[in-house]
C-alpha positions, 0 to 999 in steps of 0.5 A, spaced: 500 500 500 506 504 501 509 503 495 502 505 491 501 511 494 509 513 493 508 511 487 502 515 486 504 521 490 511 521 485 506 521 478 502 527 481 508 531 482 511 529 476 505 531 473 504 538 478 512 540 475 510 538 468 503 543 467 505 548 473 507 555 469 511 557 474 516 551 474 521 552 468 528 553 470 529 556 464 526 559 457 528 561 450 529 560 442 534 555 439 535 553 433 535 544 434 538 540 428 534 537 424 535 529 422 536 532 415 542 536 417 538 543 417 536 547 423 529 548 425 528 554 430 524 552 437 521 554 443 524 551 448 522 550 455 527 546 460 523 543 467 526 540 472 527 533 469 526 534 462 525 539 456 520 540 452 520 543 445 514 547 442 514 551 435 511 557 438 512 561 445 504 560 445 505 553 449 498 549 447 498 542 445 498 543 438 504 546 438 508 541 443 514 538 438 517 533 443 520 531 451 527 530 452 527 526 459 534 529 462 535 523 465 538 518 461 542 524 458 549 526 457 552 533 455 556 536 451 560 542 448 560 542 441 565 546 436 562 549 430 565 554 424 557 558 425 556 563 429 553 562 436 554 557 441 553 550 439 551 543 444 549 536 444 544 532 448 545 525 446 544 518 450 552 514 451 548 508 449 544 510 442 538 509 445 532 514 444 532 520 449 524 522 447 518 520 451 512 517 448 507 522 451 507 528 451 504 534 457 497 533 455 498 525 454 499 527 446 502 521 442 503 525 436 507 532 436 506 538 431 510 535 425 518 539 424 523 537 420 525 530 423 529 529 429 534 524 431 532 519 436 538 518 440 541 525 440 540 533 439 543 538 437 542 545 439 545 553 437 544 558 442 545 565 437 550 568 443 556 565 447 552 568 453 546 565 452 549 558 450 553 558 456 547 560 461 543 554 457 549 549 457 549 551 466 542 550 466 542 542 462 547 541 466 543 542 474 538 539 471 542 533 468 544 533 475 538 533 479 533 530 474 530 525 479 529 532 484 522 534 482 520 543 484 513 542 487 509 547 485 508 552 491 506 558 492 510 564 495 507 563 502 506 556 502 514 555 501 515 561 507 511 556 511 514 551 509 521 552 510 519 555 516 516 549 519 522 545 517 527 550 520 523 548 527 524 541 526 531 541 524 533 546 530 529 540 535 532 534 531 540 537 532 538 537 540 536 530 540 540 525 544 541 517 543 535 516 548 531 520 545 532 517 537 531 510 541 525 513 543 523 515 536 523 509 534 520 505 540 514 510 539 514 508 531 511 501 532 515 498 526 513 491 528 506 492 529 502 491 522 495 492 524 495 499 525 491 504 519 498 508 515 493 515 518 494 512 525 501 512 523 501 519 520 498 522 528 503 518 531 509 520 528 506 528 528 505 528 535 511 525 536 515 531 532 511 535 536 513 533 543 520 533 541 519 540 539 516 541 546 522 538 549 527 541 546 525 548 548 523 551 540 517 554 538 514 553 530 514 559 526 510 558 523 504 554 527 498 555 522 501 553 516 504 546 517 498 546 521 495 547 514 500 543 510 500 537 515 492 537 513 492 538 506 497 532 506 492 528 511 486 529 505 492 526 499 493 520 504 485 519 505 484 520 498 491 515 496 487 509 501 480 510 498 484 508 492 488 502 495 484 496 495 488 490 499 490 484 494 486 478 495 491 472 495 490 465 496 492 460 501 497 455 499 496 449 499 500 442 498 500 440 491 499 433 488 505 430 484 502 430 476 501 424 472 508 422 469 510 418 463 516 414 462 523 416 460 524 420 455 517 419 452 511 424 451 506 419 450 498 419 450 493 414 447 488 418 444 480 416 445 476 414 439 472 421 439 477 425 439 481 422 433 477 426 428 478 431 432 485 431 430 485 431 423 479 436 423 486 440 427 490 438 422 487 440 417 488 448 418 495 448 421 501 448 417 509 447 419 511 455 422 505 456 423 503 460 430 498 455 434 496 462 438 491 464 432 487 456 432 482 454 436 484 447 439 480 442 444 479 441 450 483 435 450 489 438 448 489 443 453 493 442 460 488 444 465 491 449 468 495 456 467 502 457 463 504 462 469 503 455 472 507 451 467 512 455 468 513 454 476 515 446 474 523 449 471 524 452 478 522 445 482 530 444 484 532 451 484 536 448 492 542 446 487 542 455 485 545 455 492 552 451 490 552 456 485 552 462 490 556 459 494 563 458 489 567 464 488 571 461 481 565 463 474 567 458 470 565 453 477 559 457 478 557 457 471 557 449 471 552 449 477 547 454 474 547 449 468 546 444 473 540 447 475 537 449 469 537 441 466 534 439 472 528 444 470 526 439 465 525 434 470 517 433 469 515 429 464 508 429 463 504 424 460 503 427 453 505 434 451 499 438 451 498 446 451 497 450 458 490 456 458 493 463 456 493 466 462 490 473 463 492 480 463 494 481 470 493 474 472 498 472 478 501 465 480 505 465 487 507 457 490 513 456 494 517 449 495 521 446 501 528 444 500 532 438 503 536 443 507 529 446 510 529 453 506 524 455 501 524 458 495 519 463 493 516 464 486 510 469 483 508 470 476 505 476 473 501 476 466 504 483 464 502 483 456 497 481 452 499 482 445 504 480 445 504 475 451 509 476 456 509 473 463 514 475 468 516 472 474 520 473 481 523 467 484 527 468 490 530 464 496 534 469 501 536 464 505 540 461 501 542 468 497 540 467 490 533 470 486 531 470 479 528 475 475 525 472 469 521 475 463 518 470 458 515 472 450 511 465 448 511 463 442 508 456 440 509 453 434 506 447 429 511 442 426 
């Protein structure tokens, strides 16, 4: 629920940064170099974070060009024999530096002159203004994962001094008060709500600004804050629901079939089912796109499947524990080999799973460890299921991302 709430906290931010007028660190025309090798002129708007480009000052969504995410950026100085001053944003790697939606949630940008994908070269017409513009990218490049919250003068005034009172209060703590920070924190207990926490943890602060002598400058406006900052939580929690998961319980062993053979004896019905099949499939050809029957179905899900390649991940630990690659390398293959252990009695096909669907198991080992698996259905078209496996005991984890493909021969 936490990880939810930061998460959407972080959005809202990003999103608060990204439409607030107020927050641009810098602004102005520049001539950027166009894929064609001619230069097209700009507006450009540098936010903490990212720069976005526009053909016109007037900043409408019908004008927005692109957005460069800052933070997978390097810059540079770059000679030129032209007047002004000339820079380059690129990505070390050659990937793309652009996001896929822009401020409004466009997909599209206002047609230019095409732009390269993994770099982008600017001219400033000044020296002056290009080494302004070249300290500005370079903040920004630097702290791009701070984001400026949109503020107003008198709430940042309010803020600052509510957090000038309670830095004076925590300098003038000792051991004994920390400990007791923490003992009041109740970090073991689960049951409580996170707006229980939230008093707490307020009252405490200001217990410890009583004890240590400092008076708030500013009581009516972190009042204030730690109210409007109580209505997001509230809000945040209506929108949280706790996940439904299932108990664990032994599985039975399936039905296995002899070494080396993947065999099964086919009722008399169901044999001209099989030719009606066969009817429409060729060699190469995606079986995703043919309706197959029941009988050849495995009942139960591919996340499912996908746990039997993991039912001896105990031997990872001799891996783990072996310092020469080569050595540990063997011990990893060892492991992967034993996956294919299960042999079920005929090759059948497990259901698609659906978007969102989870599979979580867990298995005993010899040593008494246990190795924890969770599955997640993460795409549909195409399908991709992704999967977590971990064993902290032991000091190994997996993480694995799988695109299947099935395939007539």
């Amino acid at each position: 629920r936490k990880y939810r709430r930061e998460k959407k906290r972080v959005a809202r931010e990003l999103l608060s940064t990204l439409k607030d007028p107020a927050v641009v660190v810098l602004a102005d025309w520049l001539k950027v170099r166009g894929s064609l090798k001619g230069w097209t002129k700009l507006w450009c708007v540098l936010k903490p974070g990212m720069l976005l480009l526009y053909k016109s000052a007037k900043v409408k969504s019908s004008h927005w060009v692109g957005t460069v995410l800052l933070n997978t950026c390097e810059l540079i100085e770059r000679p030129s024999k032209k007047d002004g001053f000339c820079f380059k944003l690129f990505h070390p790697l050659e990937q793309s530096i652009w996001a896929t939606k822009g401020p409004e949630g466009e997909t599209m940008g206002a047609v230019v002159q095409p732009l390269p994908s993994s770099h982008l070269i600017f001219r400033a017409p000044s020296q002056a203004a290009g080494k302004c513009w070249m300290d500005a990218l370079e903040l920004a490049v630097r702290c791009s994962s701070i984001l400026i919250r949109s503020m107003t003068s008198s709430n940042k005034s309010e803020a600052n001094n509510s957090i000038n009172s309670s830095t004076l209060a925590a300098d003038k703590w000792n051991d004994s008060d920390y400990e007791k920070h923490f003992k009041d924190q109740d970090l073991d207990d689960a049951s409580h709500t996170d707006e229980n926490e939230y008093h707490r943890e307020s009252g405490h602060f200001s217990g410890a600004e009583a004890m240590s002598g400092t008076e708030s400058e500013s009581e009516d406006g972190s009042h204030k804050g730690d109210e409007e900052r109580r209505n997001g939580e509230e809000e945040d929690l209506k929108d949280d629901q706790t996940p439904i998961e299932t108990t664990y319980v032994v599985s039975k062993e399936g039905e296995m079939g002899e070494a080396g053979e993947q065999v099964e004896e086919l009722e008399e019905e169901n044999k001209s089912l099989i030719w009606f099949l066969l009817k429409q499939v060729r060699p190469g050809m995606d079986l995703s796109k043919v309706v197959l029957p029941t009988f050849i179905l495995e009942p139960r899900s591919f996340l499912d499947k996908l746990s039997d390649y993991y039912y001896h991940a105990d031997l990872l630990s001799k891996a783990v524990q072996e310092d020469d690659p080569f050595t540990r390398m063997k011990q990893v293959t060892r492991w992967y080999l034993s996956g294919f252990y299960k042999k079920p009695k005929g090759l059948k096909k497990p259901y698609n799973p659906i978007l969102g669907e989870t599979f979580r198991c867990y298995w005993r080992h010899p040593n008494g460890s246990r190795t924890f698996y969770v599955a997640e259905q993460v795409s549909h078209h195409p399908p991709v299921s992704a999967i977590y496996v971990t064993n902290r005991q032991e000091g190994f984890s997996l993480t694995t991302t799988v695109l299947a493909k099935s395939k007539f021969y």
